[in-house]
N, C-alpha and C positions, 0 to 999 in steps of 0.2 A: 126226610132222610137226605135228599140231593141240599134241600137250602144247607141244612148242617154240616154235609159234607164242603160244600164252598163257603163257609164259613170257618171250618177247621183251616183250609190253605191258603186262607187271609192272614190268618193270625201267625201261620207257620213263615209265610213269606214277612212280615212284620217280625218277625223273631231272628228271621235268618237274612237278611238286608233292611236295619234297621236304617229311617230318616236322622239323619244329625243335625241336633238343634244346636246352635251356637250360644253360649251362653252370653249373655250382655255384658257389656267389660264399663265396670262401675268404679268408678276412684270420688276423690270432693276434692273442691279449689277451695279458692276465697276470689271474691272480685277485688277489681285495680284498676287506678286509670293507665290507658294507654303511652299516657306521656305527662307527665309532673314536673313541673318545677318546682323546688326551694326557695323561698327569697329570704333574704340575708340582711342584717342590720348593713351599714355601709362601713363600719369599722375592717379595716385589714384581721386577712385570718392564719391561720398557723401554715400555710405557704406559703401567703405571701410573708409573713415575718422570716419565715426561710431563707427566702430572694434576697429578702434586704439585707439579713444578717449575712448573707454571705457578699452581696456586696460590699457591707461595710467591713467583712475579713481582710478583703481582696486589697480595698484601699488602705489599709491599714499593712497589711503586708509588701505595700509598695513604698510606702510616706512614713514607716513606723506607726507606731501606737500611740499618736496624736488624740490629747484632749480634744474635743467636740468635733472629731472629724465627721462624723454623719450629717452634721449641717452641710458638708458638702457637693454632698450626694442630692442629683435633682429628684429622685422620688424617694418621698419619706411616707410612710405606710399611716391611716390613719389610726389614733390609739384615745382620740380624744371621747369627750362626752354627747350625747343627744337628747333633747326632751321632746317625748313624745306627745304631739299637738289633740289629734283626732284621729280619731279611729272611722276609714270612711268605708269598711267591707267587713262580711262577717262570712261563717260558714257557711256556706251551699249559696251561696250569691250568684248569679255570674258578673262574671266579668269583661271588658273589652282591653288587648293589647293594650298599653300603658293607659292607664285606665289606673290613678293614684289609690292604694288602699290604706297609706295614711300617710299625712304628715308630720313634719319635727322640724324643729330648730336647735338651735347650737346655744351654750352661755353665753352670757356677752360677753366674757373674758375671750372664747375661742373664736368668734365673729372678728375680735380685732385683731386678734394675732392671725386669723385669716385673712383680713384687708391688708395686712402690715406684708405680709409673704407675697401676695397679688399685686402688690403694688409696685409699678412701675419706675418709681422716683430713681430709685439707683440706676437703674438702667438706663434712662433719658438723661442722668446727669455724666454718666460715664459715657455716653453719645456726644454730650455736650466737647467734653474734655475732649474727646477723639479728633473731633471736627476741629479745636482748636489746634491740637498736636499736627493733622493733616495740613491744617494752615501755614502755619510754622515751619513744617518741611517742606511747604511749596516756597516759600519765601527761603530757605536755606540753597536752595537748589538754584531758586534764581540768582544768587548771591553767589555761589560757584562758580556760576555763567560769567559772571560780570568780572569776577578774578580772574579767571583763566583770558578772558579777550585781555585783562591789564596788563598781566603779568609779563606780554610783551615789550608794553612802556616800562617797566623796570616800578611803576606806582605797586604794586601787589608781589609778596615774597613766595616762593617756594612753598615754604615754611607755613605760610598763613593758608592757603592752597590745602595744604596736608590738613590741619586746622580745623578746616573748614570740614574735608571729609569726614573729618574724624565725628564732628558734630551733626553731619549728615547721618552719618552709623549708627550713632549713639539715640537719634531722632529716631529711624527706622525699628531700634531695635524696642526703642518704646510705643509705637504705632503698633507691632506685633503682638508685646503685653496688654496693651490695652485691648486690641483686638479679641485676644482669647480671652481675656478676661471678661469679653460685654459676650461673645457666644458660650461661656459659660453660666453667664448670669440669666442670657436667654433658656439655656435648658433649665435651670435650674424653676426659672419663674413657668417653664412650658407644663412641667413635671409638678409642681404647686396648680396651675390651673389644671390639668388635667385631673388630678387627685380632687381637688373643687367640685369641677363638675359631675364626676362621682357622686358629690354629695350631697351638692345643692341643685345640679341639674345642667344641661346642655348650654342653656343662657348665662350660665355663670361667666362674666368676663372682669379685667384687673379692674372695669369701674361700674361693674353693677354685680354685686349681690346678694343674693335673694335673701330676706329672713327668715324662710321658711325652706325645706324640700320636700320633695313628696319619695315614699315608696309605691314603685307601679308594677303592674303585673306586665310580666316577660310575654305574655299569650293569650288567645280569646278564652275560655273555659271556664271554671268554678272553683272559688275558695275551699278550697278540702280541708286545710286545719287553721288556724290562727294560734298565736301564742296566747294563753291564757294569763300570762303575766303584763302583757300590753292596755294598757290605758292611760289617758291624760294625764301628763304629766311625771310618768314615769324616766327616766334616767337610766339608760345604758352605757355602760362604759369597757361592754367587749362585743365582740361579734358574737349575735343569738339569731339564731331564726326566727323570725316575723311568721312570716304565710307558706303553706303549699298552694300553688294552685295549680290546674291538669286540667283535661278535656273528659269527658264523661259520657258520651255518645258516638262512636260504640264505646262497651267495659270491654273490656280486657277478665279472662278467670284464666288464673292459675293454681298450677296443682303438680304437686310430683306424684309420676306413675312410676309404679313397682315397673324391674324389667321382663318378668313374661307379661304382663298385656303392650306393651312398647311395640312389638311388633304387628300387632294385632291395629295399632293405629295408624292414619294417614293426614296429611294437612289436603284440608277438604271435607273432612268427615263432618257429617252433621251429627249431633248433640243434645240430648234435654236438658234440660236444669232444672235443677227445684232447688227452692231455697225454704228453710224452718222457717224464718219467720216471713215467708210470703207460705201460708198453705194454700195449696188447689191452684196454684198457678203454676204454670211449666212456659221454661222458654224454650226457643231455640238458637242452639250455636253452632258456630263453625272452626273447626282444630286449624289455627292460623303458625304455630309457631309450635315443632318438636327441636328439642336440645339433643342433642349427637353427643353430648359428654355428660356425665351423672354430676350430681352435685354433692358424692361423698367416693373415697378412693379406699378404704378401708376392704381389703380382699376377704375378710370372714363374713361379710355382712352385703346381703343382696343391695342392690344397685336403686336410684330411685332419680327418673329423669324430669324436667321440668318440660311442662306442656303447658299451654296457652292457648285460649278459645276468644272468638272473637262474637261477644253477640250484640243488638243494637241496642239501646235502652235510651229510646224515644220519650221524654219526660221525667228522663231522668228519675226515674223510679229507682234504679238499682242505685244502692251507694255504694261507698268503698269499703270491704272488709266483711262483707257478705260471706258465709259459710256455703255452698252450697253441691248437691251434687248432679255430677255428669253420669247420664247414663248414653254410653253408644251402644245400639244394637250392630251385633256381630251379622252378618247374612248369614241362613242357612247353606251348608257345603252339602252336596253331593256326595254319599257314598262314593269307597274308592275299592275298588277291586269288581268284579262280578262282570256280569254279561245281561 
């Protein structure tokens, strides 16, 4: 009779100051690398043809609407063609910072019009001319010296004196032409080699270039996609994406959470994860990254914020675009009221 009775004011205390179990705040990601690169054919892409075209507004709207005025302009965007050599990287590889994952060369047609713009000849021969014109006005100036002492003997006029300067001026004022005209051909050839090495590479100079270039990876990490339309011998003639590549240890899972469990989380928070197509394994992570702003504004429609877990994945097991879910247990709270 006594056990039953201290069993009835267990169950009564259990009814009347219940424990509160927290329930487990469950959402799913997908995995990502932490940090990704794109890499790019080396053709110019719809910014940059922005840049240009509005430079060549610009100078157009100063000089008029001049035929072939964008020849003037030191950088011209490339639009030509590439033939793709070898394919030296594939998917899930790694890789090392510039580390080539493939090469290409140019037609011959665009190799020589690339020598022809590198090439220095104009340049050195408008040097040439300079230095003669400098010559000329040194000996013009001497020659002013030697009339002005004459002119006292009455052997040198006034007249010739004036003459003289006037061909001094006239010297000067072509020194100045020519001048601008050899630092504009320098930008202009700076602007061609820079655009160069873009494409064939850092060694590219007006007397050596390469017949080949290579595409290299920006970063240490793993080929995560390749173009499936890349191989030997293929021919691009716009800008395509080539490669991702990213780092892969840690992953990165993200995942939008509905706004009532958003509070409920902390950056810190440890994490399980399962993924379908791993069963019976569980990792663990850690909530690295909560978003302060939703990623929809629509007022009739609950809110949903983008969270980020950071967990390791040592061999690279996990890959990219994994389903998986996160389970954080809540801790149990403490009744609130009583004595």
């Amino acid at each position: 009779m006594r056990a039953f009775t201290l069993l009835t004011c267990l169950m009564l205390v259990t009814l009347i100051c219940p424990q509160t179990r927290a329930e487990d705040i469950v959402f799913m990601g997908k995995t990502m690398s932490p940090e990704k690169y794109d890499i790019w054919s080396p053709h110019a892409g719809p910014e940059q043809m922005k840049v240009y075209q509005a430079m060549v507004d610009e100078l157009k709207a100063k000089r008029g609407d001049v035929e072939g005025i964008e020849d003037e302009l030191p950088y011209k965007p490339f639009t030509g063609k590439i033939i793709v050599q070898r394919l030296m990287a594939d998917i899930g590889q790694q890789v090392g910072a510039d580390q080539p994952l493939l090469t290409y060369t140019f037609p011959p047609e665009e190799i020589q019009a690339e020598r022809r713009k590198l090439s220095e000849t104009e340049i050195n021969s408008m040097e040439a001319g300079l230095a003669r014109v400098t010559a000329d006005m040194h000996q013009l100036n001497l020659q002013l010296e030697e009339f002005r002492h004459r002119v006292s003997t009455g052997t040198v006029s006034s007249q010739q004196i004036t003459d003289k300067v006037r061909e001094i001026e006239v010297a000067g004022m072509k020194l100045r032409a020519m001048r601008d005209s050899i630092n504009f051909e320098k930008e202009m050839n700076r602007g061609e080699l820079e655009l160069a090495r873009a494409k064939y590479g850092p060694k590219t100079s007006s007397k050596h270039l390469p017949l080949e270039a290579y595409v290299r990876s920006p970063v240490n990490g793993y080929v995560l996609w390749s173009n499936p339309d890349l191989k030997a011998g293929a021919i691009l003639d716009k800008q395509v994406q080539l490669f991702s590549v990213g780092r892969m240890d840690p992953i990165l899972i993200r995942a939008l959470v509905h706004e009532m469990k958003l509070p409920k989380l902390h950056v810190g928070d440890a994490a399980a994860v399962t993924f379908e197509s791993m069963p019976g394994k569980t990792f663990t992570a850690h909530i690295s990254r909560i978003a302060i702003s939703a990623d929809q504004s629509d007022a009739q429609m609950p809110s949903h914020y983008q969270v980020e877990l950071t967990l390791p994945n040592p061999g690279i097991a996990l890959k990219e675009g994994l389903r998986g879910q996160v389970t954080i247990a809540e801790p149990d709270t403490p009744p609130k009221g009583g004595s």
